[in-house]
N, C-alpha and C positions, 0 to 999 in steps of 0.2 A: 558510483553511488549505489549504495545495496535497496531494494524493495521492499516494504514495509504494509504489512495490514493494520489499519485500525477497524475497530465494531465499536457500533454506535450502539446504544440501549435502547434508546429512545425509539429507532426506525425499524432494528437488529438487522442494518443494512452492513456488509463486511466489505471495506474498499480499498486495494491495493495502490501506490502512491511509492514515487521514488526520491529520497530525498537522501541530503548527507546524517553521516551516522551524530553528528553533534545538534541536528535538531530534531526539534517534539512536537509534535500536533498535539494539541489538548480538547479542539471542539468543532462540531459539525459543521459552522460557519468556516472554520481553518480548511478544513480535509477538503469538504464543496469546492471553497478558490484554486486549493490547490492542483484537486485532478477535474477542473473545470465539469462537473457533474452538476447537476440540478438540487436544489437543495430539500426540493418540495415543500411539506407543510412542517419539517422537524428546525425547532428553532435551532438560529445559528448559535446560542450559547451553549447549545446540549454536549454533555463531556461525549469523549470518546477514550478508548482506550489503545494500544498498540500489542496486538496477538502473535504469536509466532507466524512466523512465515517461511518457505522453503531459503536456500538458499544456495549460495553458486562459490562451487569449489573452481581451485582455478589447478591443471593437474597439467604432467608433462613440462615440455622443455619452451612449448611456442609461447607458454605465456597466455593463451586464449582461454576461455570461461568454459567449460562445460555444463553448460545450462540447457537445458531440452523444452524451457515452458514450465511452467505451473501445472498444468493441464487443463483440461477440456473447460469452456466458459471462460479463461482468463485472457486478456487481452496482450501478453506477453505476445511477439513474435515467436513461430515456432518453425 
């Protein structure tokens, strides 16, 4: 399953979240349940939107990801 940012407006909080490529987060109340985050004081109906995010080439013969992290702050395994 590939990793995805959404941004909120409302908070301009950015939160990284893995899901399959056939579903959509549409609002703050979604994104919160889904990467179990605290939702604070920003209603759960507030839209969000989904931003580019890095992503993970898969190269070579083994078949493995060549993913190195996000970088620094991200909660990815590095």
């Amino acid at each position: 399953m590939p990793y995805y940012e959404y941004e909120c407006a409302e908070n301009g909080e950015i939160v990284e979240v893995r899901h399959g490529m056939d579903e959509q987060l549409t609002t703050w109340g979604q994104l919160a349940d889904r990467t179990a985050i605290d939702p604070g004081d920003t209603p759960a109906d507030a839209p969000i939107r989904r931003i580019m995010s890095n992503t993970v080439s898969v190269t070579g013969t083994s078949g493995q990801a060549d993913f190195q992290g996000c970088g620094t702050g991200c909660g990815c395994a590095t």
